[in-house]
N, C-alpha and C positions, 0 to 999 in steps of 0.2 A: 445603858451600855454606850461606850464610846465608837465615836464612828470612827471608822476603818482611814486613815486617809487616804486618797486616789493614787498618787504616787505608789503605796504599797502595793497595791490591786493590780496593776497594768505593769510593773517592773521599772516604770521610767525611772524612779530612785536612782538604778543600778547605773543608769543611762549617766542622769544628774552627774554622779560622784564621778562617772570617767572621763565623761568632759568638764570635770571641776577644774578652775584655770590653778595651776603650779606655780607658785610666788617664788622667785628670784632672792635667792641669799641675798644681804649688802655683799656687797665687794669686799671691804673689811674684816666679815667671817668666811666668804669665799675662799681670799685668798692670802687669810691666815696662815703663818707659815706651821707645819706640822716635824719639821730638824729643824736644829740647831745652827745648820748648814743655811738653810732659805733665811735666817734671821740678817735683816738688814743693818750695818751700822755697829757700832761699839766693839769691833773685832778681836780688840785684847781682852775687854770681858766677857764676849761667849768662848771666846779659847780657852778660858780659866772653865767656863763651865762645861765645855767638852772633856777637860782632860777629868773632869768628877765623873764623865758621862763614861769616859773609856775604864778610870777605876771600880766605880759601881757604888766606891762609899759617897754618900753625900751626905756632908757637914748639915749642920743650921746653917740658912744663910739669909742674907738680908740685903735684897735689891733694891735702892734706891735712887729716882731721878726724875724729870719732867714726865708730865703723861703723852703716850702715843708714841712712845719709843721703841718696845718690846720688850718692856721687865716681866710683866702677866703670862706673856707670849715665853717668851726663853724658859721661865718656869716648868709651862707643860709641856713644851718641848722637850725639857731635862725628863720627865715625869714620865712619857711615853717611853724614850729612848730606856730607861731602868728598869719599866715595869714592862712594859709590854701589853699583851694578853689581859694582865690582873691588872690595868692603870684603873676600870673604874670603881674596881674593888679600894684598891691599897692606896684614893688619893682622897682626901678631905678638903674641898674648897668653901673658904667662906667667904664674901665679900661683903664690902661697908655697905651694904642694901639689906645685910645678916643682922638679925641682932647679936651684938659681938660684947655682950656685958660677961659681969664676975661669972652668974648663972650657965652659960652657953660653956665659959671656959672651963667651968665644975663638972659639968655633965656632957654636954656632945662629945667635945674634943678630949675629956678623959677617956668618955665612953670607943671612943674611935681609937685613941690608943693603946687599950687594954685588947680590944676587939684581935683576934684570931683571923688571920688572913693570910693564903697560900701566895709566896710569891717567890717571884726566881731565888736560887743562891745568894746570898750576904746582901740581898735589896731588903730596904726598910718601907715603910709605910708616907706617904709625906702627908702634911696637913700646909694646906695652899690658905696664906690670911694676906689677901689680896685689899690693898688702901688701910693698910694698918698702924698708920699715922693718926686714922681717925679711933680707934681702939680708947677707952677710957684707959689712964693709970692704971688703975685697982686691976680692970683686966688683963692688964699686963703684966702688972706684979703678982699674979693668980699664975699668970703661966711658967712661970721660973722655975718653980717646983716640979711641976709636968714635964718641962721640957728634959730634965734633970731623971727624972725616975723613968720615963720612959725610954730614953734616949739609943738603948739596944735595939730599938723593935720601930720606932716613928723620927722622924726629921719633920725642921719645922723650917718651910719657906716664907720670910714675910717681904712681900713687894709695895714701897710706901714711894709717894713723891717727896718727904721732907725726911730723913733721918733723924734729925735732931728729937723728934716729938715720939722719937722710940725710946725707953726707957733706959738707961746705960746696962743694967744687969742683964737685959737680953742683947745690947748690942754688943757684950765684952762674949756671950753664949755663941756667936754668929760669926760667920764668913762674910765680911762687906762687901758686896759689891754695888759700883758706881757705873748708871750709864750716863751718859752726857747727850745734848742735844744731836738730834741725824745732822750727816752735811747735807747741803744743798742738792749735791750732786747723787748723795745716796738715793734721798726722795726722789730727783728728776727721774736715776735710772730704773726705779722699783715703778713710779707712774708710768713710764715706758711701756714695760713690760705689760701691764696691767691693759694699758692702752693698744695693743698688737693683740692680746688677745682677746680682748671685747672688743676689737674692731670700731675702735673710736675712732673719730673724726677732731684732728686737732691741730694747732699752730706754736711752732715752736716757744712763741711769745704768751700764749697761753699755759702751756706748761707750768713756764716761768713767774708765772702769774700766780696758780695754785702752790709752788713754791713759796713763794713772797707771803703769803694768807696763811701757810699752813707753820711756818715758824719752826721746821722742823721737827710737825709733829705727824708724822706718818696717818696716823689713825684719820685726823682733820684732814691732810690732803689728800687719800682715796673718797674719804666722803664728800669733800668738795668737788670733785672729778665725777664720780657716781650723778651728782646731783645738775652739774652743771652738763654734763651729756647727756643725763635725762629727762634734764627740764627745758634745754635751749637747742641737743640736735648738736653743739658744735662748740669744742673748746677754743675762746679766743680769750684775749684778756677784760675785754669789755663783758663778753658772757658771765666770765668769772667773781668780777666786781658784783657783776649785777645779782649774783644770787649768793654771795659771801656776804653781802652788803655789808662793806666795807667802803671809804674816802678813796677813790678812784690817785692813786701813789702819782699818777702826772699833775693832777690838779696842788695833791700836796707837793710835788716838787717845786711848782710856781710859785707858791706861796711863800716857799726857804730859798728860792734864788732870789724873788723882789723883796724879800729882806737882805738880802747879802747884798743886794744894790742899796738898799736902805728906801727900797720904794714902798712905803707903808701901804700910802692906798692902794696901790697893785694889790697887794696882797691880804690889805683888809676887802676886797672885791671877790677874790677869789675865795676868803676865809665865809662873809654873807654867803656864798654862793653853797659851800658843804652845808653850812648852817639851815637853811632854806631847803633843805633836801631833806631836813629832818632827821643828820649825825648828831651822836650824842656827844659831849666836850669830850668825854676818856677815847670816844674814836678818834680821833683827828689827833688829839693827845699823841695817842700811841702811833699814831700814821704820820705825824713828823718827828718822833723817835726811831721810827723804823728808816724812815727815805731819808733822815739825814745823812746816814752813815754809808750810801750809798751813791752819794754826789760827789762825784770825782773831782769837779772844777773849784770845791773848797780846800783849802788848807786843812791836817788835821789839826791842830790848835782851834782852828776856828771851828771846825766843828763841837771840838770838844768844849766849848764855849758856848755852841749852840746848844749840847746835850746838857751840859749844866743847866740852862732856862729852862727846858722843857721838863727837866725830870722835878725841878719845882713844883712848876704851872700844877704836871701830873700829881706829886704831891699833895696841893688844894684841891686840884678838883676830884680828887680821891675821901678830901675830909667834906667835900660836900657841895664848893661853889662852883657848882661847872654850869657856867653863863658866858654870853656872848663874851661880856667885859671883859672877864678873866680870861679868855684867850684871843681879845682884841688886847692884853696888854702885854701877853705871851709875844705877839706880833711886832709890838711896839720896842721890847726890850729887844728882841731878834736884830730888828732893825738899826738898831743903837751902836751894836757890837759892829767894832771896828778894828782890822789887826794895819799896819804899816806891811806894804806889800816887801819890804826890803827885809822886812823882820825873815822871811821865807824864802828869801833867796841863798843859792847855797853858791 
């Protein structure tokens, strides 16, 4: 016979499990918005999807845009505000982590639209297929039929980052909508927030920083924020860098002014210097495509001459040569480029 274990004997078990420590949501599902109203950014297209919210019918429809914007978000936000009470009856989510073949769309997602569900007055049922850019063909063209015979009783949301790779017979079925990159200022003032009430420690230039890293993608800048107050005690810009690991944007700034002076070695000293740190070529890549366009002391022509080279360079070392050479020559041509200061006088 099995021994009893001690904990059971003595009760300390019961002890155990109440001082079991309580694990902290991320911040990203903490302070997920739950309206329509809390959704940051893209204002003319949750207005569109409020006024479906005030009618109650919802079309098919099909959200498309960069990730960490709130297309998934707005979704179940619409999806609450319709259903209510029956949201976790009357909603079907799948995501690209699903198997989302012919099979799933022959059987679940029939089986879920045929399926019997009490819900408020003239509400349908929704099926949520969440990165459905990645969906095969065939299971796409499986669902045409469905979406068509069901269409009294279930609504089909699909949220993809590429439209294109939707098939046209479900996209001609759909309500388009398009979100666009956050602004700046959207993400600064939602980080704010975030930071007043977790009682962060932080520098306006730090912010600015997690801005800069996060590219307008909400989801990345709370996790960057989360991580860098958790891991360093104190949002600065150096804190930032240092746990995005990313090309520190002043170093690449120096790098594109001592080419605009046409100072090669400056800037092959400072390019060794990323290098040595152990940046990979696509980072520094992308970190003087980013800081070019933000150096006020250039002309835009010259910039946009700057962007011509680099989005090259980025080009190669996208197909594979990303070596010193290839962006000590990145360096070289940078440096080359010369406009007449009169050409920009007005």
């Amino acid at each position: 016979m099995s021994e009893v274990p001690r904990a059971a004997k003595d009760g300390s078990s019961a002890q155990a499990t109440s001082s079991a420590v309580t694990y902290e949501l991320p911040w990203v599902e903490k302070y997920r918005p739950t309206r329509l109203d809390d959704v940051v950014g893209n204002s003319a297209t949750v207005d569109r999807l409020k006024v479906i919210q005030e009618d109650g019918n919802c079309p098919h429809l099909l959200i498309s845009g960069l990730p960490g914007i709130g297309k998934t978000t707005s979704v179940h936000c619409l999806a609450h505000a319709l259903l209510g009470d029956a949201y976790k009856e009357g909603v079907l989510e799948l995501n690209a982590s699903d198997e989302r073949g012919i099979d799933v769309v022959r059987n679940k997602i029939k089986n879920f639209a045929q399926k019997k569900v009490t819900l408020p007055p003239g509400r349908h049922k929704i099926i949520i297929l969440d990165e459905a850019d990645s969906m095969t063909p065939g299971a796409q063209q499986a669902l045409r039929r469905t979406m068509e015979i069901y269409a009294n009783t279930t609504r089909f949301c699909f949220a993809c980052n590429q439209s294109n790779k939707i098939i046209d017979p479900i996209q001609s079925r759909c309500a388009i909508l398009r979100y666009g990159k956050l602004r700046d200022e959207e993400v600064m003032g939602r980080l704010k927030e975030i930071c007043k009430l977790e009682d962060v420690k932080y520098s306006a230039e730090g912010l600015g920083a997690l801005v800069f890293t996060s590219e307008g993608d909400m989801r990345q800048a709370i996790n960057n924020l989360q991580s860098t107050w958790t891991g360093l005690g104190f949002v600065s810009p150096d804190n930032v860098f240092k746990v995005c690991d990313q090309p520190h944007p002043v170093v690449i700034r120096q790098i594109l002014l001592s080419c605009n002076k046409g100072d090669v070695d400056s800037a092959m000293e400072k390019l060794d210097e990323l290098w040595t740190q152990g940046y990979a070529a696509v980072d520094i890549v992308t970190g003087l495509f980013r800081v070019v366009k933000t150096i006020d002391q250039m002309p835009e022509a010259l910039k946009l001459d700057f962007i011509r080279e680099i989005g090259w360079t980025h080009m190669r070392v996208l197909e594979g040569v990303s070596t010193l050479i290839q962006l000590g020559g990145l360096v070289a041509r940078l440096a080359k480029i010369h406009h007449p200061k009169e050409q920009f006088l007005i």
